[in-house]
C-alpha positions as CSV (number, residue, x, y, z in Angstrom):
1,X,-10.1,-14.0,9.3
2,X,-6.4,-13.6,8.3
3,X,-5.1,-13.7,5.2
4,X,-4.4,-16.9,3.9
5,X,-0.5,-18.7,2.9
6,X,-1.1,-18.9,-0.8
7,X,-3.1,-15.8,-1.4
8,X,-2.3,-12.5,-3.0
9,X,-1.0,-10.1,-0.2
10,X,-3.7,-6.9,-0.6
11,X,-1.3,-4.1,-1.3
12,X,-1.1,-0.6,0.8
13,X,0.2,2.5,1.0
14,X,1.0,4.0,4.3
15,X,3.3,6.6,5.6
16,X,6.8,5.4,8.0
17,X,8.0,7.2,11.2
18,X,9.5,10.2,8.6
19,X,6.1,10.6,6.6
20,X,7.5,8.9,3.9
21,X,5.0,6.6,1.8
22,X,5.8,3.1,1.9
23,X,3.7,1.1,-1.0
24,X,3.9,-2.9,-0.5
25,X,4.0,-3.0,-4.3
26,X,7.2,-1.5,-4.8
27,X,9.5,-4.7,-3.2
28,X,7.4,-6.8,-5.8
29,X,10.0,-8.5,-8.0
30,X,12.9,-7.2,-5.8
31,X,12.7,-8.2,-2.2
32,X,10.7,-10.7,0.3
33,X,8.7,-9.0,2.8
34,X,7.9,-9.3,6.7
35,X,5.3,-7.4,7.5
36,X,4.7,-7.4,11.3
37,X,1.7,-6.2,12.9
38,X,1.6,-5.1,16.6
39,X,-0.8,-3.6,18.8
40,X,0.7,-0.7,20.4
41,X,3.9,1.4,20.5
42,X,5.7,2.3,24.3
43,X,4.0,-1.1,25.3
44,X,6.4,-3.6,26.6
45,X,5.7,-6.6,24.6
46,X,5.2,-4.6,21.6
47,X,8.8,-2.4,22.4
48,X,10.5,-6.1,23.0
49,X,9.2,-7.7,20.0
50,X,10.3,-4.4,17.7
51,X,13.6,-4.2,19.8
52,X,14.6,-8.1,19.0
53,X,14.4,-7.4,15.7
54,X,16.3,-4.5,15.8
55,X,19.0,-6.5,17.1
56,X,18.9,-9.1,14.0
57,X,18.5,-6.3,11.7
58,X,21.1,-8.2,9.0
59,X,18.2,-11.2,9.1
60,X,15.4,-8.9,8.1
61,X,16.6,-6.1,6.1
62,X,18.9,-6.8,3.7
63,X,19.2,-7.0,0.1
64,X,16.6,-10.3,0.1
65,X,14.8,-8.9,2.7
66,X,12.5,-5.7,3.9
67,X,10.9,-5.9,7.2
68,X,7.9,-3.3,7.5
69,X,6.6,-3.1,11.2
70,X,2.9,-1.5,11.5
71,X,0.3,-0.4,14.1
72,X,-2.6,1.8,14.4
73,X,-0.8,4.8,16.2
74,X,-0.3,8.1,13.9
75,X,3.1,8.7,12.5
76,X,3.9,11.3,15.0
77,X,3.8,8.7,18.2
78,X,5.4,6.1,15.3
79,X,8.8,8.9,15.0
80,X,9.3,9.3,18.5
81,X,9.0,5.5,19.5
82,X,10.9,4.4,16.6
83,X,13.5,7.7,17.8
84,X,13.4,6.4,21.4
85,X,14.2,2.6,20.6
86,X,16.5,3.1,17.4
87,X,14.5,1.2,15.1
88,X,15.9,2.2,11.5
89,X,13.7,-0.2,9.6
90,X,10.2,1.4,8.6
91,X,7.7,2.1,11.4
92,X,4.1,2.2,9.6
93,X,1.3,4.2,10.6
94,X,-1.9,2.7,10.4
95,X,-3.9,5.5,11.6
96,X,-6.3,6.4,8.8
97,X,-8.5,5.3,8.1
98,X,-8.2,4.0,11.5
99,X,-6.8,0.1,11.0
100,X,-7.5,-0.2,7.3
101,X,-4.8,-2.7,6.3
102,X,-4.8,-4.3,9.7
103,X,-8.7,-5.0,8.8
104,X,-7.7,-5.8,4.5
105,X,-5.4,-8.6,6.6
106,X,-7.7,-9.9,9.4
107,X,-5.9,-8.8,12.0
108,X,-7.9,-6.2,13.4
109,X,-9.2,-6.1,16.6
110,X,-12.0,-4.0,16.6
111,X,-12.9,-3.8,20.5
112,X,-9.8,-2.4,21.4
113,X,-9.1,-0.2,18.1
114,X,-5.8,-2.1,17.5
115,X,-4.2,-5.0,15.3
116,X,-3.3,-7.9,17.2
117,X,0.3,-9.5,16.7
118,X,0.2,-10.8,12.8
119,X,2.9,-11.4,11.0
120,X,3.1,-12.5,7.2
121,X,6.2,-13.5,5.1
122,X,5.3,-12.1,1.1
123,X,7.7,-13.3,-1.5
124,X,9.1,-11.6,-4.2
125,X,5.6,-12.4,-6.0
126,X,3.6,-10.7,-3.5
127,X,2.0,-13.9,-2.4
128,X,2.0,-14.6,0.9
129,X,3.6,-17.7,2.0
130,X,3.6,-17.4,6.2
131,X,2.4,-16.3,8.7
132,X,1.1,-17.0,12.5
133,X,-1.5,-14.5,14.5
134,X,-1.0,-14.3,17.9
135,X,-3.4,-12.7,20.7
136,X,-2.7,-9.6,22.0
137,X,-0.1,-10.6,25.0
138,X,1.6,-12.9,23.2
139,X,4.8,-12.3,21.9
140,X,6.1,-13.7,18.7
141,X,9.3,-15.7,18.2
142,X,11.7,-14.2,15.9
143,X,13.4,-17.0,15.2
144,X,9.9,-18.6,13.5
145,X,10.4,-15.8,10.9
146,X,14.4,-16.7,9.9
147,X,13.0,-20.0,9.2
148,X,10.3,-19.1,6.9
149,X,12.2,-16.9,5.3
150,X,14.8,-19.4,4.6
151,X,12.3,-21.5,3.0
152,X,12.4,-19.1,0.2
């Protein structure tokens, strides 16, 4: 089961598409966060999803805002596709252990060794205050995120 609007976001620590470490903790008291969860990169709803928001980049990174994509490839594949695509906002590997935070959020899929499309909006508190889980094939709507986030 996902993690609930209203609850403490579980806090993490994983490495970005350079193998730096990116700690959840650390926008506490400064930003908001969208933390996007997607199944696989080089996959074509995954690559449109991550390329849309590249596009709005000014919506989800900003001073207000950090937007922190993450899925269970390594960081290696995570450099090249973010490379390949020119995504400049932090890919996160979720590698190992394999899906941890994917699992600490309930958005693990555990047949297919993935996390399925979750995305949660986390204040400036750390409490999460949206979100939506989507299966697998399903592509998210960006726009769902810009109003949540104005909400804040």
């Amino acid at each position: 089961m996902a993690v609930e609007i209203g609850s403490k976001a579980p806090d993490f620590e994983l490495k970005d598409q350079h193998g730096s470490l990116v700690k959840l903790s650390d926008f506490q008291g400064s930003k908001n966060v969208v933390l996007l969860f997607y199944p696989f990169s080089f996959t074509g709803v995954c690559t449109g999803e991550l390329c849309a928001l590249r596009d709005e980049l000014p919506t989800f990174v900003n001073d207000d805002v950090q937007l922190l994509a993450v899925s269970c490839d390594s960081m290696f594949t995570q450099k090249v596709f973010a490379e390949k695509e020119g995504l400049e906002y932090p890919v996160l590997s979720d590698f190992w252990p394999h899906g941890e935070v994917a699992k600490a959020y309930g958005v693990f899929n555990e047949e297919k060794g993935c996390a399925v499309r979750g995305t949660f909006i986390i204040d400036k508190e750390g409490t999460v205050r949206w979100t939506i889980v989507n299966g697998l094939p399903d592509a998210r709507d960006l726009n769902d995120y810009a109003k949540a986030l104005g909400t804040l």
